[in-house]
HTML snippet that shows the backbone in 3Dmol.js (N, CA, C, O; Angstrom):
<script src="https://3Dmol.org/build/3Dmol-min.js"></script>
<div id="view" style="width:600px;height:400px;position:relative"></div>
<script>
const pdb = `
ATOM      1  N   UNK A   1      -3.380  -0.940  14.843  1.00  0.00           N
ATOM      2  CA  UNK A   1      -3.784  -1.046  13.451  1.00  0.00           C
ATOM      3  C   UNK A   1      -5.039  -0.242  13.195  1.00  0.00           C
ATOM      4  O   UNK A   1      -5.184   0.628  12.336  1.00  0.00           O
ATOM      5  N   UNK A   2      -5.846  -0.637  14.002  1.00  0.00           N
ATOM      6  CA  UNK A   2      -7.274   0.251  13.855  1.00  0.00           C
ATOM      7  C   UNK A   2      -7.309   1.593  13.927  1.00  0.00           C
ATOM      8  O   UNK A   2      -8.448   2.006  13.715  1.00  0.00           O
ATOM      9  N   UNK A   3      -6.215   2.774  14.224  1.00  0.00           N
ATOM     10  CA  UNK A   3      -5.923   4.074  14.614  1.00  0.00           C
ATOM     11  C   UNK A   3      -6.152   4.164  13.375  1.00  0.00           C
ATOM     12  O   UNK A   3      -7.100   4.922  13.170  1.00  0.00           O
ATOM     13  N   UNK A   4      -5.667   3.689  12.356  1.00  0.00           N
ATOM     14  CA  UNK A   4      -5.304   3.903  11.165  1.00  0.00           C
ATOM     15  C   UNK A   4      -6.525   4.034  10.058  1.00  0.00           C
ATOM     16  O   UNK A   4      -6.397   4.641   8.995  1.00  0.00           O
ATOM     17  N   UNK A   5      -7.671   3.394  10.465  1.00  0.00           N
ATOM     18  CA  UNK A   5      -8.853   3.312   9.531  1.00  0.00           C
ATOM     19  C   UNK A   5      -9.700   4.648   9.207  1.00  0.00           C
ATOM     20  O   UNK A   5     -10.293   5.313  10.056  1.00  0.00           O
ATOM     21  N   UNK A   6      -9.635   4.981   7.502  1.00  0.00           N
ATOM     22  CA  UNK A   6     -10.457   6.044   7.826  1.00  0.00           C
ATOM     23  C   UNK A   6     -11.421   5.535   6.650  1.00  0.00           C
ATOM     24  O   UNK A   6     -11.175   4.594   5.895  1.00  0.00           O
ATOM     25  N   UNK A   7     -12.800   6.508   6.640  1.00  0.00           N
ATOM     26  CA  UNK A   7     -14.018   6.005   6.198  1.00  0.00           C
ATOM     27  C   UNK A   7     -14.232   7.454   5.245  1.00  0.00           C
ATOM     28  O   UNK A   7     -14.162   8.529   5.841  1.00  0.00           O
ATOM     29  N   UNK A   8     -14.408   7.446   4.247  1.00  0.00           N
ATOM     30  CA  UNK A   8     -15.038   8.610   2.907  1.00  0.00           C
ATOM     31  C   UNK A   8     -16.618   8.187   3.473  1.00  0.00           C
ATOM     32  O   UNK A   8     -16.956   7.013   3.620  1.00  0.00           O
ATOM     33  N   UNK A   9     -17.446   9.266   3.737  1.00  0.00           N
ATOM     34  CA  UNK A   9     -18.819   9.188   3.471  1.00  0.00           C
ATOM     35  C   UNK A   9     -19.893  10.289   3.151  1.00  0.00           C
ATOM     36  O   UNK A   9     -19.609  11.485   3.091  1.00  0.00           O
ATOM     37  N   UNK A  10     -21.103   9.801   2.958  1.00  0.00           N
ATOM     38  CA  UNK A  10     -21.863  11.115   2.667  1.00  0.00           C
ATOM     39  C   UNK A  10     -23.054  10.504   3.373  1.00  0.00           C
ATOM     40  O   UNK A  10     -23.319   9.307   3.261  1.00  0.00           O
ATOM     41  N   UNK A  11     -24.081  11.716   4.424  1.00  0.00           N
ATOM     42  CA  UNK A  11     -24.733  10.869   5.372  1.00  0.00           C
ATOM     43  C   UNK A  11     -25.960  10.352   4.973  1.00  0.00           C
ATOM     44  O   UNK A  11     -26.788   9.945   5.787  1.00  0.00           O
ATOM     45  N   UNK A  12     -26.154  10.342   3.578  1.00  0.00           N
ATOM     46  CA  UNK A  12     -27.469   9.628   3.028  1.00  0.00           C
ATOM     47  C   UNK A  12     -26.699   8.213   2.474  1.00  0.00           C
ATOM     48  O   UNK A  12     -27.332   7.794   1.504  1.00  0.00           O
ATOM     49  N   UNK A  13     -25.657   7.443   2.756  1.00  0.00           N
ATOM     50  CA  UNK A  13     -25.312   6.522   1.735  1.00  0.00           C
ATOM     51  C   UNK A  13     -25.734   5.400   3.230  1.00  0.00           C
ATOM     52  O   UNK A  13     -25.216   5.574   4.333  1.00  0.00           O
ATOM     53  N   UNK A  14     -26.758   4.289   2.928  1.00  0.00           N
ATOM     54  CA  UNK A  14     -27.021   3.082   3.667  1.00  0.00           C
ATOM     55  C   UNK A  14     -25.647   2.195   4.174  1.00  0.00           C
ATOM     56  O   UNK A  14     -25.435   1.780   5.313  1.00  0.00           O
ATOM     57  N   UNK A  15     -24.586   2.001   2.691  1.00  0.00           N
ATOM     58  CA  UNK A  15     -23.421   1.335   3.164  1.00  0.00           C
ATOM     59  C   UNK A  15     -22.736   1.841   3.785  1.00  0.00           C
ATOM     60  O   UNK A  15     -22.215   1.025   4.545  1.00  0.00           O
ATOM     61  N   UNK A  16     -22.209   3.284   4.012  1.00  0.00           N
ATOM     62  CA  UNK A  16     -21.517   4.177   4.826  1.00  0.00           C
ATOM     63  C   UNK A  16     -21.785   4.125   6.460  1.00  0.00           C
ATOM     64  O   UNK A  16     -21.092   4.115   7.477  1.00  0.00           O
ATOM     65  N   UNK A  17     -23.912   4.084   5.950  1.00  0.00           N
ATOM     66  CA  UNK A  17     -23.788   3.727   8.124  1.00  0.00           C
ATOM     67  C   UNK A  17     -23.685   2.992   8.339  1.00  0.00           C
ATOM     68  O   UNK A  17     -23.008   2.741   9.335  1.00  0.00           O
ATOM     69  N   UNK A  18     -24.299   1.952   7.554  1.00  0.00           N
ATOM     70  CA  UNK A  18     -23.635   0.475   7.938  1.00  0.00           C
ATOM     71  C   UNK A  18     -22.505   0.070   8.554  1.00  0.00           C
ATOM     72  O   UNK A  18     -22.303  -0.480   9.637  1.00  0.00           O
ATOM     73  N   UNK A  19     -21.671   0.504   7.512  1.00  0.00           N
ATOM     74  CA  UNK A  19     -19.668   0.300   8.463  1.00  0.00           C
ATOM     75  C   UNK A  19     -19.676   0.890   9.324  1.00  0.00           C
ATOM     76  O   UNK A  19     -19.211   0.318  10.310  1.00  0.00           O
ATOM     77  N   UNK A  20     -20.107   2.149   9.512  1.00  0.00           N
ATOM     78  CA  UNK A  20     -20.005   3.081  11.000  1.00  0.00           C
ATOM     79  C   UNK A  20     -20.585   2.637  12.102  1.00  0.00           C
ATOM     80  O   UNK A  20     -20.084   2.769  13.218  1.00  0.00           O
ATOM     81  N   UNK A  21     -21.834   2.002  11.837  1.00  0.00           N
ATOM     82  CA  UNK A  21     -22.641   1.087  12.752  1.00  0.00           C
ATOM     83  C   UNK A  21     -21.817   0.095  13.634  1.00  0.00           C
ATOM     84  O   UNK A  21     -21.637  -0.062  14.842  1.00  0.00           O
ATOM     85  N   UNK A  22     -21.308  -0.634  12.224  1.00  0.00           N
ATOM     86  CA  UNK A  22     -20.346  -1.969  12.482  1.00  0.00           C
ATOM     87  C   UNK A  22     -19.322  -1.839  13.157  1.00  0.00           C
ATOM     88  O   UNK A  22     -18.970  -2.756  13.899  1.00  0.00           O
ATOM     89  N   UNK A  23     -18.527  -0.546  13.048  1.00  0.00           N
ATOM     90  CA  UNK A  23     -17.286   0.069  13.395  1.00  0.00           C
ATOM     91  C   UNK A  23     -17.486   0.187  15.056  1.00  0.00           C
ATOM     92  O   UNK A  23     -16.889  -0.382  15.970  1.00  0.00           O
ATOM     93  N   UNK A  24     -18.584   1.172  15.063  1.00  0.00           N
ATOM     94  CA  UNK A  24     -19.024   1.148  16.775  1.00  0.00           C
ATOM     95  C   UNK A  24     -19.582   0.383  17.534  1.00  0.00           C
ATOM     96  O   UNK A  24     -19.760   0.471  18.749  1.00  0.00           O
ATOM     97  N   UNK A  25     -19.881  -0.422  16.785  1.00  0.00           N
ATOM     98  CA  UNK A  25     -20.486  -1.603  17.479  1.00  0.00           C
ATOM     99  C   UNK A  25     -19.555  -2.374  17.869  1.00  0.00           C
ATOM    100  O   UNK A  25     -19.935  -2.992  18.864  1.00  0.00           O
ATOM    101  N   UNK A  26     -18.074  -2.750  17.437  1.00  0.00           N
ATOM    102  CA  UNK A  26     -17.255  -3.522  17.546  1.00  0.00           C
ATOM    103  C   UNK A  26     -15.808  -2.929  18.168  1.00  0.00           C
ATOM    104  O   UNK A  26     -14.720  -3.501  18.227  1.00  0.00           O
ATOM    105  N   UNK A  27     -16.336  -1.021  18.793  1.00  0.00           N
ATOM    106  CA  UNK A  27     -15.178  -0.721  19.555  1.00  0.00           C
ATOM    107  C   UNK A  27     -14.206  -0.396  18.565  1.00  0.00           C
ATOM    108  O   UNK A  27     -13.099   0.017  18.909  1.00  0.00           O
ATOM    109  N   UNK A  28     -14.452  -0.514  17.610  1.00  0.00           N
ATOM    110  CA  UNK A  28     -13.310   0.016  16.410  1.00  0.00           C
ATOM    111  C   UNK A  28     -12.990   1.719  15.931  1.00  0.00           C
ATOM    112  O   UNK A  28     -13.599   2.392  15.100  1.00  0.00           O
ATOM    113  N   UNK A  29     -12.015   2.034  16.641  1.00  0.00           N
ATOM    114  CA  UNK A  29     -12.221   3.602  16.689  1.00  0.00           C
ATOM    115  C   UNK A  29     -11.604   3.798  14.940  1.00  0.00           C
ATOM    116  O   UNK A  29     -10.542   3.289  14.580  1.00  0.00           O
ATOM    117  N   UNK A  30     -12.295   4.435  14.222  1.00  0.00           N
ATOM    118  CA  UNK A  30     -11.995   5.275  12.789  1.00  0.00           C
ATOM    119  C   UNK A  30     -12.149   6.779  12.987  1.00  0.00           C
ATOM    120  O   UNK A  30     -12.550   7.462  13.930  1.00  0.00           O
ATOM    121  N   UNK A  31     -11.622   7.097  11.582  1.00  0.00           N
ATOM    122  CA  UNK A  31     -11.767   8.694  11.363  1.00  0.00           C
ATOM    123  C   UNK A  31     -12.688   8.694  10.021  1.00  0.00           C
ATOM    124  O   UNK A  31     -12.489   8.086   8.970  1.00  0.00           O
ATOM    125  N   UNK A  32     -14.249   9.961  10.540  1.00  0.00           N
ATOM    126  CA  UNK A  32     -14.743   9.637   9.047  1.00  0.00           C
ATOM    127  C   UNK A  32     -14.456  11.286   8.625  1.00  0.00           C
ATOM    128  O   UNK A  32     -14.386  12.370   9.204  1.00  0.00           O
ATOM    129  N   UNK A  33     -14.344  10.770   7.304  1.00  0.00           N
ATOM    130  CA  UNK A  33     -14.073  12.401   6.207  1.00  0.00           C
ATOM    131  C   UNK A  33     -15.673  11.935   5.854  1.00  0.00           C
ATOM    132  O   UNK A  33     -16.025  10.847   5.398  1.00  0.00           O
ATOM    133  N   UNK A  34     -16.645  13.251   6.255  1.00  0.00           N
ATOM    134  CA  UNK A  34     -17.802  13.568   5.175  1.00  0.00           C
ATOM    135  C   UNK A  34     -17.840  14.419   4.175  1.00  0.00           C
ATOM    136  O   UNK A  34     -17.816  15.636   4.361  1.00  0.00           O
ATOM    137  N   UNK A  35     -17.911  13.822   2.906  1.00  0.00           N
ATOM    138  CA  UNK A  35     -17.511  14.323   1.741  1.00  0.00           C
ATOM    139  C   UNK A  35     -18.793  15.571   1.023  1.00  0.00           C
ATOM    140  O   UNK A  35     -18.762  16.053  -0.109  1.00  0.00           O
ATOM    141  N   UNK A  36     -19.800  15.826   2.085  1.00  0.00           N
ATOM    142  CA  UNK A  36     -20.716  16.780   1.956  1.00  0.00           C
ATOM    143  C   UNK A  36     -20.090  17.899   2.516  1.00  0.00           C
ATOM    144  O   UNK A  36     -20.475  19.047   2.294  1.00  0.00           O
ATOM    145  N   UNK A  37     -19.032  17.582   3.316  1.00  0.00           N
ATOM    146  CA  UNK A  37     -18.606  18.553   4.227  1.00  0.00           C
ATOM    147  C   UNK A  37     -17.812  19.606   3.825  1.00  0.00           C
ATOM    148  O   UNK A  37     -17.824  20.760   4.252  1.00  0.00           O
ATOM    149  N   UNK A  38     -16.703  18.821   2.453  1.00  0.00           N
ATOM    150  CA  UNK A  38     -15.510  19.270   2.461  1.00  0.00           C
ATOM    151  C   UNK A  38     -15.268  19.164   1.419  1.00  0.00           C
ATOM    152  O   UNK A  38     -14.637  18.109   1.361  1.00  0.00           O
ATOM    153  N   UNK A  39     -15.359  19.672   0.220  1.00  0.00           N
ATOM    154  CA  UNK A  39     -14.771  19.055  -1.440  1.00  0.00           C
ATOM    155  C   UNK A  39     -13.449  18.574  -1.190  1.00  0.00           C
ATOM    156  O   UNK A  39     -12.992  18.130  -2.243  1.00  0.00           O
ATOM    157  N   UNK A  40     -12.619  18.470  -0.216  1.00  0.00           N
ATOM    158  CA  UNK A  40     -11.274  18.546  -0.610  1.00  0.00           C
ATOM    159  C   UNK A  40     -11.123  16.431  -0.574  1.00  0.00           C
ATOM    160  O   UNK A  40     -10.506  15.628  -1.273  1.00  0.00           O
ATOM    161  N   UNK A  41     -12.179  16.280   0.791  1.00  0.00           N
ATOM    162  CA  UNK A  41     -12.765  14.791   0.665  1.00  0.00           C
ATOM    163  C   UNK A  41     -13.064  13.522  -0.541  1.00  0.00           C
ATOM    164  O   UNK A  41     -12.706  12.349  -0.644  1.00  0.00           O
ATOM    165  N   UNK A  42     -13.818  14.348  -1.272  1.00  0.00           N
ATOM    166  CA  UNK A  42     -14.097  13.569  -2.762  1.00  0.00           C
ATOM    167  C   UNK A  42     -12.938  13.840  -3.268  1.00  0.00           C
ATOM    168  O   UNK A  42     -12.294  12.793  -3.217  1.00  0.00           O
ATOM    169  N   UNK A  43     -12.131  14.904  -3.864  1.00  0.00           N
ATOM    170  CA  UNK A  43     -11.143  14.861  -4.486  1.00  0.00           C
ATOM    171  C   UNK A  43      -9.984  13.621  -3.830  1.00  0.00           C
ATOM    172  O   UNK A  43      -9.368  12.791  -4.498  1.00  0.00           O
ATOM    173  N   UNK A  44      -9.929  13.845  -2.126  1.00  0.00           N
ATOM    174  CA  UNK A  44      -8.820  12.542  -1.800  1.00  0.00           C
ATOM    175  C   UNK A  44      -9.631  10.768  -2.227  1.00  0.00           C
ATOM    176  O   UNK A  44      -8.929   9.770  -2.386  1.00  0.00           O
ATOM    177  N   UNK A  45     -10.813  10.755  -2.314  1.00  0.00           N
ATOM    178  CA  UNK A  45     -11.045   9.371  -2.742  1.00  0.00           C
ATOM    179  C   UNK A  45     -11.154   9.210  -4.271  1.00  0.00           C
ATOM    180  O   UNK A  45     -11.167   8.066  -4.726  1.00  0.00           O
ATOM    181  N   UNK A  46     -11.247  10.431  -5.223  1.00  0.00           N
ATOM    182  CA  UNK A  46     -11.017   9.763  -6.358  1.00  0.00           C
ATOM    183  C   UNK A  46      -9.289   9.749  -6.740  1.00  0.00           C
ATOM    184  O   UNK A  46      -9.023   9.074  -7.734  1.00  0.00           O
ATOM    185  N   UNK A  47      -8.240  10.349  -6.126  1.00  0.00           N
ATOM    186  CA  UNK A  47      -7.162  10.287  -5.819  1.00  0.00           C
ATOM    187  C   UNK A  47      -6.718   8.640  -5.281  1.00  0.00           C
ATOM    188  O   UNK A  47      -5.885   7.946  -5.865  1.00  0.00           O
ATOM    189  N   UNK A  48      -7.306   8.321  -4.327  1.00  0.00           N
ATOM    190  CA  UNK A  48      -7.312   6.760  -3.897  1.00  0.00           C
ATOM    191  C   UNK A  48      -7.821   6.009  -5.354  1.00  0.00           C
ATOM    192  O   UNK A  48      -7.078   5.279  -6.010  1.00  0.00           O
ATOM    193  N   UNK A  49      -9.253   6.337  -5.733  1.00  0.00           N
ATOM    194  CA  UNK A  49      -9.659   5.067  -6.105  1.00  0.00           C
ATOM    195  C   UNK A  49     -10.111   5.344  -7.342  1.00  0.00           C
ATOM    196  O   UNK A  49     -11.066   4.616  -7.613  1.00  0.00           O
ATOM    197  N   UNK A  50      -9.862   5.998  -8.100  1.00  0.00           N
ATOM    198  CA  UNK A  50     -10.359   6.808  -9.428  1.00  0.00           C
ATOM    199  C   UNK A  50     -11.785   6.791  -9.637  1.00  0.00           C
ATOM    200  O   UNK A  50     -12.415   6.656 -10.686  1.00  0.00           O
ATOM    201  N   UNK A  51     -12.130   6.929  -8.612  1.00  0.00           N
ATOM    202  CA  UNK A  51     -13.919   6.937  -8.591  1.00  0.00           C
ATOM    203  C   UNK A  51     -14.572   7.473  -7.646  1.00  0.00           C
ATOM    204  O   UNK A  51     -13.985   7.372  -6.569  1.00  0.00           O
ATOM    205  N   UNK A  52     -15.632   8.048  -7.603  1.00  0.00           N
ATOM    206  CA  UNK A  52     -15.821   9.125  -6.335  1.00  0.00           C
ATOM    207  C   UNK A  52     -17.203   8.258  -5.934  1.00  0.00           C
ATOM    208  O   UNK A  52     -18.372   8.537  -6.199  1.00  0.00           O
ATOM    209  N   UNK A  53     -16.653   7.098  -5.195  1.00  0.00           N
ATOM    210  CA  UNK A  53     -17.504   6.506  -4.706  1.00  0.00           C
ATOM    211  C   UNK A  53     -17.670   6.413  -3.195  1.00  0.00           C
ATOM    212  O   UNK A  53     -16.669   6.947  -2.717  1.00  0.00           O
ATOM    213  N   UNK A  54     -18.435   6.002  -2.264  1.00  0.00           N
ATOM    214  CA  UNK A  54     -18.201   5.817  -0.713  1.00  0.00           C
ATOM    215  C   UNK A  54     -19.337   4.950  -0.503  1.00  0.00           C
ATOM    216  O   UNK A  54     -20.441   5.116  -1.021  1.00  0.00           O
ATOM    217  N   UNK A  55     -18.909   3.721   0.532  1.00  0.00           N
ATOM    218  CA  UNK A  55     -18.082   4.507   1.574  1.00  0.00           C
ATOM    219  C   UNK A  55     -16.865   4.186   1.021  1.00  0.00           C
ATOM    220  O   UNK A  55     -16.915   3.186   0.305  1.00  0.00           O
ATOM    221  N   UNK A  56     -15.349   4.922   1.161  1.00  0.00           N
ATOM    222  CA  UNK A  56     -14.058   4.452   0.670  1.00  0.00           C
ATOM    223  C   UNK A  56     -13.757   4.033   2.056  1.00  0.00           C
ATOM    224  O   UNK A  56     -14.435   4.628   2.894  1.00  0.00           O
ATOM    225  N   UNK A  57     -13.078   3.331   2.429  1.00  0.00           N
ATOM    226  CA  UNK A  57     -11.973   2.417   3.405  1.00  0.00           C
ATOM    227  C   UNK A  57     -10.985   2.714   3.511  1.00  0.00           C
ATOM    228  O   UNK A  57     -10.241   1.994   2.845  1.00  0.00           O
ATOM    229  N   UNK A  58     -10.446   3.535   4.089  1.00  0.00           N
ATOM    230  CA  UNK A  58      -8.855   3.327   4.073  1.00  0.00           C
ATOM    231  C   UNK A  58      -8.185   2.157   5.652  1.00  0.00           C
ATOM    232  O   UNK A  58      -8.221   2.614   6.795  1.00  0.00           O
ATOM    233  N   UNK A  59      -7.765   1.032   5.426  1.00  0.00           N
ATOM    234  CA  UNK A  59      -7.331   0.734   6.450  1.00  0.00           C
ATOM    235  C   UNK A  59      -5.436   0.289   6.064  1.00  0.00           C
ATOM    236  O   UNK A  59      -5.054  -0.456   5.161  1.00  0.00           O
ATOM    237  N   UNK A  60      -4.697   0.915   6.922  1.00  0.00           N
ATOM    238  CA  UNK A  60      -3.401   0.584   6.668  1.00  0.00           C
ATOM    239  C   UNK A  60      -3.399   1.148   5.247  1.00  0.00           C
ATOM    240  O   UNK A  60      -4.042   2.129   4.872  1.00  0.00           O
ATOM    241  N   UNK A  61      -2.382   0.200   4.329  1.00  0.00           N
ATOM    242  CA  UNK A  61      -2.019   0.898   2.758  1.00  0.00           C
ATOM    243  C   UNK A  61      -3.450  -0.061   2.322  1.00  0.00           C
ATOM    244  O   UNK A  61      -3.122  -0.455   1.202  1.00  0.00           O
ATOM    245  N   UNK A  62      -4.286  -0.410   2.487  1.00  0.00           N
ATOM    246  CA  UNK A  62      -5.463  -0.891   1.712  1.00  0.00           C
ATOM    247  C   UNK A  62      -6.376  -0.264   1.740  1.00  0.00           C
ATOM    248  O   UNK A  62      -6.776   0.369   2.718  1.00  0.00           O
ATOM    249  N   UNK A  63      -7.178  -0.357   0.027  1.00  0.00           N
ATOM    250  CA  UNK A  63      -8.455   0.610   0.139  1.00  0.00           C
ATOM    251  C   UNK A  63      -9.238   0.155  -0.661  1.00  0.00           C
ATOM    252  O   UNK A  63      -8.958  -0.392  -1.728  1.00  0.00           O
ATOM    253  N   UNK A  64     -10.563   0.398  -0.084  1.00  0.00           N
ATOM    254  CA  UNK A  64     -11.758  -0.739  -0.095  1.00  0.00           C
ATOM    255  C   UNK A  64     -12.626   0.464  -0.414  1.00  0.00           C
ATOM    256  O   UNK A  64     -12.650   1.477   0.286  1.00  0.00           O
ATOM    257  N   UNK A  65     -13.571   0.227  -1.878  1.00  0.00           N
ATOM    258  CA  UNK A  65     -14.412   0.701  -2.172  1.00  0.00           C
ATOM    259  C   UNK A  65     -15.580  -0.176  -1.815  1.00  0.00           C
ATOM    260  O   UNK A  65     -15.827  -1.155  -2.518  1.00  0.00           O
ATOM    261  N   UNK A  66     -16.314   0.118  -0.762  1.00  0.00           N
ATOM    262  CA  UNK A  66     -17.813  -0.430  -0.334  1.00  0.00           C
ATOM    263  C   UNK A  66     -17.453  -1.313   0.890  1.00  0.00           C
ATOM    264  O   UNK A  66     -16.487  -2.073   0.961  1.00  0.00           O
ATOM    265  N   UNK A  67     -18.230  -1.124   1.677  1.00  0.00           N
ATOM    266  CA  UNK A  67     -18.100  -1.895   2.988  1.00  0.00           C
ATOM    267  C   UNK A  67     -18.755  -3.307   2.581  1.00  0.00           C
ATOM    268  O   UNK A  67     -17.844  -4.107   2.366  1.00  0.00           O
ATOM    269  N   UNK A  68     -19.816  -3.791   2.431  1.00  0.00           N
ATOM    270  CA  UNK A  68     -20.823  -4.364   2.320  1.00  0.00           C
ATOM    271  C   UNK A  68     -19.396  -6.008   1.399  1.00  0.00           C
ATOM    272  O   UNK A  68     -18.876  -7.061   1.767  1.00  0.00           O
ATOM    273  N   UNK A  69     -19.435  -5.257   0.330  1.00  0.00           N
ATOM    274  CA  UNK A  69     -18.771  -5.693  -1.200  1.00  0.00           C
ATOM    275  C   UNK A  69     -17.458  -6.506  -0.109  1.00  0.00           C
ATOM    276  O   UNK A  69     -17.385  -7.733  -0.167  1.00  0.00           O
ATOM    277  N   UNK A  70     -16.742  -5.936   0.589  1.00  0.00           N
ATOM    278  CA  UNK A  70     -15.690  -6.265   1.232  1.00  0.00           C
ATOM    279  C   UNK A  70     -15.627  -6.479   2.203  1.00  0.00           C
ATOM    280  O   UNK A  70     -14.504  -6.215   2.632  1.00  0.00           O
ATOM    281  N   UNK A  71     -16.503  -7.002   3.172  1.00  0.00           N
ATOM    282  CA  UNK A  71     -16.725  -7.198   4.767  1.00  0.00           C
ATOM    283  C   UNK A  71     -16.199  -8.408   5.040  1.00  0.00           C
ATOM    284  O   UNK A  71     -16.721  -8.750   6.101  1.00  0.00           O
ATOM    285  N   UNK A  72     -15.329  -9.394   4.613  1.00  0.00           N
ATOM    286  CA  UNK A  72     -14.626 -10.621   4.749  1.00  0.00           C
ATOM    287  C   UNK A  72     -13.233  -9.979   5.422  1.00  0.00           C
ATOM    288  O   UNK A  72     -12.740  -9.909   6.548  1.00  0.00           O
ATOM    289  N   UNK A  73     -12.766  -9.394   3.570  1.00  0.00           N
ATOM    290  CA  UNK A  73     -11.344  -8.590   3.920  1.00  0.00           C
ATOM    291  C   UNK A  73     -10.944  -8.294   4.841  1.00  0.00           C
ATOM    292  O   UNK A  73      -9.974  -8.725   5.463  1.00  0.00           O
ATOM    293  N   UNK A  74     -12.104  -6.993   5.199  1.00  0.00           N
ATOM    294  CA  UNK A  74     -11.812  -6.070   5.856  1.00  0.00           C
ATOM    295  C   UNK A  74     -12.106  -6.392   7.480  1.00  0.00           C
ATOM    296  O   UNK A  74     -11.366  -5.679   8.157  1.00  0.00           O
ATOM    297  N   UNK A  75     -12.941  -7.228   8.287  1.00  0.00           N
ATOM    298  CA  UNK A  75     -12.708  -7.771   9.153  1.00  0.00           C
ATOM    299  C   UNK A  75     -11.947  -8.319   9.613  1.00  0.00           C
ATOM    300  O   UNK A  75     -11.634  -8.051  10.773  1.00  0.00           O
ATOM    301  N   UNK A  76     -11.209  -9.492   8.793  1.00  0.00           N
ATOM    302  CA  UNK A  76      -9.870  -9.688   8.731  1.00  0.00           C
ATOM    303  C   UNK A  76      -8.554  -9.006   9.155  1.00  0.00           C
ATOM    304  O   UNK A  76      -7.636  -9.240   9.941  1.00  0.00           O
ATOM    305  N   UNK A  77      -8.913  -8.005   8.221  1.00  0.00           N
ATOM    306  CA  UNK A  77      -7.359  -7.175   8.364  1.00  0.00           C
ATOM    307  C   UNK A  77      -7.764  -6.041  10.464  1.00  0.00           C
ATOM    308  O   UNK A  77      -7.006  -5.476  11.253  1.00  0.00           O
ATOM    309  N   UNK A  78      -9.100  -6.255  10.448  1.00  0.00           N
ATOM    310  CA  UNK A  78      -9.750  -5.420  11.982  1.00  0.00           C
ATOM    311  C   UNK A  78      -9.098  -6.438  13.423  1.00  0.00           C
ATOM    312  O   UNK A  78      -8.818  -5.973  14.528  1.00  0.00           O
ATOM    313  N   UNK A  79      -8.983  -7.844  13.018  1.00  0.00           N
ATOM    314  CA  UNK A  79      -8.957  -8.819  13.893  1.00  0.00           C
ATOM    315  C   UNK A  79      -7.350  -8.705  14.479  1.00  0.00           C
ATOM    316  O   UNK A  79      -6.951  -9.486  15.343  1.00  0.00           O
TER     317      UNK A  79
END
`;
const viewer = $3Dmol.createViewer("view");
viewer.addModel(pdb, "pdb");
viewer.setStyle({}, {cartoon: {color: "spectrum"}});
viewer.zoomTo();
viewer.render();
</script>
């Protein structure tokens, strides 16, 4: 399940390292898109989430705007 998680970020956003923090801290391998990196990045999360916000979540078909906002969920669906 966890192959599957990917993370939208930009490397000044606090909630972005946060999950990444959390992510490695807990052995949880993700893929991050940095959206400083790549315009093509922001365009796939306002495509997801009609808002060009991060960090975006993608885990499985679910997608989670903000780590912080959703850290119940989304642990959940990690377990």
């Amino acid at each position: 399940m966890s192959e599957s998680l990917k993370i939208y970020t930009i490397p000044t956003c606090s909630d972005c390292n946060h999950a990444k923090r959390y992510f490695a801290e807990n052995n949880i391998p993700y893929i991050e898109y940095n959206c400083e990196d790549d315009m093509k990045y922001p365009e796939e999360v306002f495509r997801l989430t009609g808002k060009q916000t991060v960090p975006t979540i993608v885990i499985q078909d679910k997608v989670f705007v903000g780590f912080a906002d959703n850290f119940t969920e989304i642990t959940k669906l990690l377990q």
